[in-house]
N, C-alpha and C positions, 0 to 999 in steps of 0.2 A: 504494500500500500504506500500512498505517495508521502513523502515528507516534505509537502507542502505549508503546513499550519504555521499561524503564528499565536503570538497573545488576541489580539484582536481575532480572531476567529475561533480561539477559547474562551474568550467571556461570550462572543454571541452565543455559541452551543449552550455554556453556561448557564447566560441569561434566560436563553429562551426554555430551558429545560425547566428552569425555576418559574419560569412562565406568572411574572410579578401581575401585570395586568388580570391573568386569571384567578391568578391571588387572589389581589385584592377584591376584585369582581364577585365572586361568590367565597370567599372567605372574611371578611371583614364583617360580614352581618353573624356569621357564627361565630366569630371572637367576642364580638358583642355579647354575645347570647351569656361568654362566661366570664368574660372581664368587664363587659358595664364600659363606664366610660376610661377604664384605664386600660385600654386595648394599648392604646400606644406606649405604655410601660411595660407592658404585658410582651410586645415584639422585643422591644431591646431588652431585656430581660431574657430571652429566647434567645438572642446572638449571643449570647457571650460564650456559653456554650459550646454553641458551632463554631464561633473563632476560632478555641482551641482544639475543633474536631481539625478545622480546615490548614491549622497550623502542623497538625500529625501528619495530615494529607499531603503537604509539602513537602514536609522532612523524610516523609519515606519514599517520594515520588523522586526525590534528591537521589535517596541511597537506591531505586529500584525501580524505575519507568517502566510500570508494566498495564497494558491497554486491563486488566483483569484488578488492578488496584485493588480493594479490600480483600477480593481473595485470594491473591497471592501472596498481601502483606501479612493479615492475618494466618494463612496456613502456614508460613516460616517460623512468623515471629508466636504464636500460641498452639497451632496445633492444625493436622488436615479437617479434621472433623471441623470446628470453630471456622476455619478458613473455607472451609466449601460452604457449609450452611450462612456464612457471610454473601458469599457470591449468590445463593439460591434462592436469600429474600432478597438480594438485589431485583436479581432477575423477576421473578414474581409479583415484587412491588411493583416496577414498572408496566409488567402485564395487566395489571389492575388500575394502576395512573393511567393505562392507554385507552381500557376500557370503558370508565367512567368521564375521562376528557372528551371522548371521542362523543360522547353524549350532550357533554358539555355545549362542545363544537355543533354539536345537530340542535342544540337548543337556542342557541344564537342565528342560527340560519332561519329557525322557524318564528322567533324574534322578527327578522328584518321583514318575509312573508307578510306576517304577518302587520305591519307597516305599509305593507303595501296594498294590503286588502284583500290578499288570499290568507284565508279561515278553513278552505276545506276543500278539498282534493280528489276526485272519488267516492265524495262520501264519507272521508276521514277527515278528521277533524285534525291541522295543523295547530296543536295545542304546546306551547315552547316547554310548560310542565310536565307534561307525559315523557314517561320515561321508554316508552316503547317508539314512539313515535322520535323522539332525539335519536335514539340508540340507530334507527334505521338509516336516517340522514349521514349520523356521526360514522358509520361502517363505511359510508361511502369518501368520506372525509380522510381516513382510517387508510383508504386503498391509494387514494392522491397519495401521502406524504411518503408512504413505504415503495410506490417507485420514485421520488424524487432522493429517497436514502439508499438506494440501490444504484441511483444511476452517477454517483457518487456525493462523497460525504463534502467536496469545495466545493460544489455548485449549493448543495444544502446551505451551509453556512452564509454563501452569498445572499441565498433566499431569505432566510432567517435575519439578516443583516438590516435588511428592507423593510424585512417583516415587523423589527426590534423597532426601527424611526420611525416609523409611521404609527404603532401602540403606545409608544412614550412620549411620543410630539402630543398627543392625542390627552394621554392620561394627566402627562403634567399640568397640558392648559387648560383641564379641567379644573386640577384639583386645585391648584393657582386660585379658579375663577370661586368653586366652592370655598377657600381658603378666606380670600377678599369677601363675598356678599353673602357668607350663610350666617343667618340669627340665632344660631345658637352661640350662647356666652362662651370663648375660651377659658379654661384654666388650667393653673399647673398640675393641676392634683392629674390631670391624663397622665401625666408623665409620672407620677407617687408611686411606682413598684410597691410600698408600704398599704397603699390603701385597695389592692385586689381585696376580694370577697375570702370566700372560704378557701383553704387547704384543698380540695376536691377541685374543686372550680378552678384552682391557679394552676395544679397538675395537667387536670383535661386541657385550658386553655394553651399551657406551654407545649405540650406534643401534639397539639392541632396547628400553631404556631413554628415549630420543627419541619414539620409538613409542610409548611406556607414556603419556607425557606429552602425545600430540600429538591435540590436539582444542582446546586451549583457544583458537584463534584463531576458530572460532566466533561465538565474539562481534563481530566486526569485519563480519561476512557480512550483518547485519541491519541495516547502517547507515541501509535506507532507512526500516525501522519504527522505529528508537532515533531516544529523543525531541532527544538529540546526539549529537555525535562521542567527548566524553568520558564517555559511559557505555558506550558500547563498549569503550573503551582500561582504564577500572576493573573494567568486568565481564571482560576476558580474563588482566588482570592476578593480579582477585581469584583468579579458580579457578587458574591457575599457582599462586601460591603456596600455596594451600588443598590440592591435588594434593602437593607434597611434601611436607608435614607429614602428610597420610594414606600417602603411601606409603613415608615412611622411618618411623612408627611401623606398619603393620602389618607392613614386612618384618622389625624388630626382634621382632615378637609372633607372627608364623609360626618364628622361628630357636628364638625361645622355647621354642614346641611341641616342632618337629620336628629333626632332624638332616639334615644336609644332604642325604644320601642319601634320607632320605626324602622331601625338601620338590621334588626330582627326580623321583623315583618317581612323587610324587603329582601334578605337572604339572598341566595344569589344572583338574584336579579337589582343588586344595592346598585351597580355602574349604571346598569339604563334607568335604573328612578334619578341617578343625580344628571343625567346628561338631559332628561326630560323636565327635571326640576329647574335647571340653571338656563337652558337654550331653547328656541320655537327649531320646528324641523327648517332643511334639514341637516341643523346642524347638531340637535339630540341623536342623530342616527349615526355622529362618530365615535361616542363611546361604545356602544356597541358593537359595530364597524373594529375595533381596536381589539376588543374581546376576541372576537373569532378571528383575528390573527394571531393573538396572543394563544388561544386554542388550541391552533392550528399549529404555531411555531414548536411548543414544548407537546402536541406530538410527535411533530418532527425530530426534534432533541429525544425524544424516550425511544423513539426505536434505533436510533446511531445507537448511544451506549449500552443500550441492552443487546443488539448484537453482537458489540464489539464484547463484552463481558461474555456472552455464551463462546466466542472464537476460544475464550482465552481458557474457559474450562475445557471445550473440546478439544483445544490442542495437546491437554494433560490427559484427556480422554477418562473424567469425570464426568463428564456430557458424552453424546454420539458424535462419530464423525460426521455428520449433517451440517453441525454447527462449525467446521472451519472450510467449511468449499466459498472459498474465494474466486469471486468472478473474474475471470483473463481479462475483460473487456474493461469494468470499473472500478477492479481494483477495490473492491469492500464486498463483506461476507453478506452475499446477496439471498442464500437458502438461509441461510439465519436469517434473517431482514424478515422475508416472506415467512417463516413458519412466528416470528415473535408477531407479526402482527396478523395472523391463524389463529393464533392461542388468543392475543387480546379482546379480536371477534368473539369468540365463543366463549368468554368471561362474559362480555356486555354482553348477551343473549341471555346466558344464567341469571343477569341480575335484572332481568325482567320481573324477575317474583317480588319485586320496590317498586310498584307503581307509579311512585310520586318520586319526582326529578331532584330535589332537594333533601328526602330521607335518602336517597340515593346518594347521594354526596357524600352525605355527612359522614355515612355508615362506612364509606370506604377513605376516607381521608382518618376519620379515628384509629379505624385497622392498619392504613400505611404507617400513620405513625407511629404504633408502637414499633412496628418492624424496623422502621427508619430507624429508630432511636433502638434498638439493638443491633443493627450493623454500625450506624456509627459509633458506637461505645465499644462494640470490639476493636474495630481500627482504630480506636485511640488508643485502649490499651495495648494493640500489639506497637505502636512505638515507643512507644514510653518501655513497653519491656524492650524493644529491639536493640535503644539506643540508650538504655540503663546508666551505662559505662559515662553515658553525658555526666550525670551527675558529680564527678571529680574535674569533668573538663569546663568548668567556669562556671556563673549563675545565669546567664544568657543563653548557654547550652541547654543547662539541667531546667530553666525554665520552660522553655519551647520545645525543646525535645522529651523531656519525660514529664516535669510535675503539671504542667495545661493540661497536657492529654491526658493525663492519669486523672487527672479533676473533673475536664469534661467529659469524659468519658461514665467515670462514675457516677456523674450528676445526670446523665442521659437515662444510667441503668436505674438510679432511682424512680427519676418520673418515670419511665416505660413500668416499673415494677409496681409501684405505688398506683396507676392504674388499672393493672392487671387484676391488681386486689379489689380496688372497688368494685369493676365490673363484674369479677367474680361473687357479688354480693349488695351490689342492687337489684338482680328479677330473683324471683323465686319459680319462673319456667320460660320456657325458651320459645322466641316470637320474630320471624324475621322484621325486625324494626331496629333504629338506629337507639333509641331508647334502652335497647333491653341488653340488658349486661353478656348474656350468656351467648347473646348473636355476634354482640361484638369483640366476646375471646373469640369466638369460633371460625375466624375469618385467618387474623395472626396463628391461631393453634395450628390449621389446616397449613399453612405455609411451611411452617416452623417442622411438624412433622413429615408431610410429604418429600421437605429435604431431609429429613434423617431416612426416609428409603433411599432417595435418591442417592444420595451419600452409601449407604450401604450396597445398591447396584453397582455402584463404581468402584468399591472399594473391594467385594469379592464376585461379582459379573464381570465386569473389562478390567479388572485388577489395575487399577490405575496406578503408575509411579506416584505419583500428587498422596497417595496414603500411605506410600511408602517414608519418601521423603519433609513433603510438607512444605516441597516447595512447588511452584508455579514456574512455567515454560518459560526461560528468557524473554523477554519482548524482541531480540534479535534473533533467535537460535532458528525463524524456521522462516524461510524465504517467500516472501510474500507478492505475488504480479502486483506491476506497480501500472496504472492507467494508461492507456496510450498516446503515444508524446510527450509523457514525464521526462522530466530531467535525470542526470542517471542520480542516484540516492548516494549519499555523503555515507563513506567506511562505516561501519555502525563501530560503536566503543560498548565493549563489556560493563554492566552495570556494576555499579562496586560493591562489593558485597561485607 
């Protein structure tokens, strides 16, 4: 594959994967839901965290460029087991981010539809709520972006690039205009991390908050097109911090508008009540307009890295060999591409039995997070153990390389753990609703297990070296087609071990 990338084209994947406009779009009314009006303490509160995940991410992407990232870092640095089931909720989460977006996506289109005065189709009612009626639109949505990640990953980028200025052009001079003329009083107390609600409420909202945030690793997944290691570590960097400056100024610019009750009510459809509240058409019709690129972009981001993650377990043949057939022609793992976004289809089908497009949400952004927040707490701890030895080599070392990670890391495993419990012990029986405790272990447990078979196929089915060793396939060791009329690709240099 080509080693074309730079930083700029790692923050876009980045950004787009984090996909802030969808963010904020339908997440900011559910932060509401548990932080009231200190949502905006409630996000920066949330980064610090991930800073020192995104700091581990660095420091091992330093010592070990490898397109397979947490599970390769993790299977050295803790163990294969930890390191495969790292890789497995990778994969997974994103198969369920693609499924649920890709709805997202079809509920925005029927949005504009409906704007324009089609209501019904056959007979059927283009209703932007129905989760049936998204889900059909968003499969199609779904088939667009996985040839444009096949046909390769710099023309994607460029798209995305496009994609990125024209949602942020859009979003800022929104939240600008809501910032300036909304009647609702500012005050500091949004920003008072002191004044959240209950212990319960501050857990849920921070690992829905995680989720809001989580894509900017991205950048790390293209290690084998980025032209080094540290364009990776600045592009994943840059969009983490770029993501909390948009997202603690448009939560301040939606509180602006709306009352909290309303910024609830209005749930994921909070961007087009503000672009309809602030503007006459049709210039109400560009927040929306921004959404379904923002949609559309971090599906585009969720099937690069999720491919490129399946390449890296197949090439240790923890995965099938399916997942490393590398196209002659594009140079990117184009049967992975198509089968990740096969599986994502037939998630979004499954989760037809959510009729309502917003339990639907909710119920799968709760689930990502836990899982999120148990991959990133293993890769933090595998540097902090990797690079242990920092600790005698200065306090700048031992800071960034072991005691952050080791912090955020465990600060991860609490909230993931501390709402495992609750959930465990809010229903007393089991209802597919986003409500109900037992539905929403049952989402994380299923992942979480299916990779402990998966893992054992691999470990005595294809006997994988990866269970032997523990470690993950060089990022250089296995020669990859590079595009046609590529430049020829610069020596590769052994990672330093």
């Amino acid at each position: 594959m080509r080693r074309s990338l730079g930083v700029k084209d790692g923050v876009a994947i980045a950004a787009s994967s984090t996909a802030a406009t969808t963010s904020i779009g339908i997440g900011m009314g559910t932060l509401a839901l548990y932080a009231g009006r200190q949502t905006p303490a409630l996000l920066v509160l949330a980064f610090l965290p991930l800073l020192g995940i995104a700091l581990a991410y660095a420091r091992l992407n330093r010592s070990e460029p490898n397109c397979g990232n947490g599970y390769t870092w993790v299977g050295r640095s803790i163990g294969p087991w930890p390191g495969f089931l790292t890789g497995w909720v990778v994969l997974v989460g994103n198969v369920v981010f693609m499924a649920y977006t890709g709805a997202v996506t079809g509920s925005v289109i029927l949005q504009f539809l409906n704007k324009l005065g089609a209501h019904r189709v056959f007979g059927i009612a283009l209703d932007p709520g129905s989760t049936a009626t998204s889900t059909v639109i968003g499969l199609v949505a779904l088939v667009a972006v996985t040839v444009t990640a096949v046909t390769g990953v710099r023309s994607a980028t460029r798209l995305q690039l496009w994609l990125l200025i024209f949602e942020y052009a859009v979003l800022l001079a929104f939240c600008a205009w809501g910032l300036a003329v909304g009647d609702q009083p500012f005050s500091f107390s949004w920003l008072n991390p002191f004044a959240l609600g209950s212990t319960t409420s501050l857990v849920q909202g921070l690992i829905l908050a995680v989720f809001l945030y989580w894509g900017w690793d991205a950048a790390f997944t293209v290690n084998e097109e980025t032209k080094s290691a540290g364009d990776a570590a600045r592009g994943g960097l840059i969009a983490l911090t770029v993501m909390l400056a948009l997202f603690v100024f448009a939560a301040v610019s939606f509180q602006r508008v709306m009352g909290n009750g309303e910024l609830v009510r209005n749930g994921p459809q909070a961007l087009t009540f503000l672009g309809t509240h602030l503007a006459p058409e049709p210039w109400a019709s560009l927040p929306p307009a921004a959404l379904m690129c923002s949609a559309f972009a971090s599906l585009q981001a969720a099937v690069i890295p999720t491919a490129r993650g399946a390449l890296a377990m197949g090439r240790d043949r923890t995965l099938g060999s399916a997942w490393t057939k590398v196209s002659a022609r594009f140079g990117t793992p184009a049967v992975g591409t198509v089968l990740i976004m096969a599986i994502a289809a037939a998630v979004a089908v499954l989760a037809l039995g959510i009729p309502k497009l917003n339990e639907m949400i909710l119920a799968a952004v709760n689930s990502i997070g836990l899982v999120v927040s148990l991959y990133y707490g293993l890769t933090a701890l595998a540097c902090a153990l990797r690079f242990r030895a920092d600790l005698r080599a200065g306090a700048r070392a031992a800071l960034t390389g072991v005691m952050i990670p080791a912090l955020s890391g465990l600060c991860l495993f609490g909230l993931g753990g501390s709402l495992a419990v609750h959930y465990a012990t809010m229903s007393d029986h089991f209802e597919a609703r986003p409500d109900n405790g037992w539905f929403m272990l049952l989402v994380p447990a299923l992942i979480v297990a299916s990779g402990l078979v998966a893992a054992a196929r691999a470990k005595w089915g294809r006997r994988s070296p990866y269970f032997v060793t523990g470690r993950g396939t060089d990022a250089e060791a296995i020669a990859l087609p590079r595009d046609r009329g590529d430049e020829p690709a610069a020596p590769p240099s052994a990672p330093a071990r």
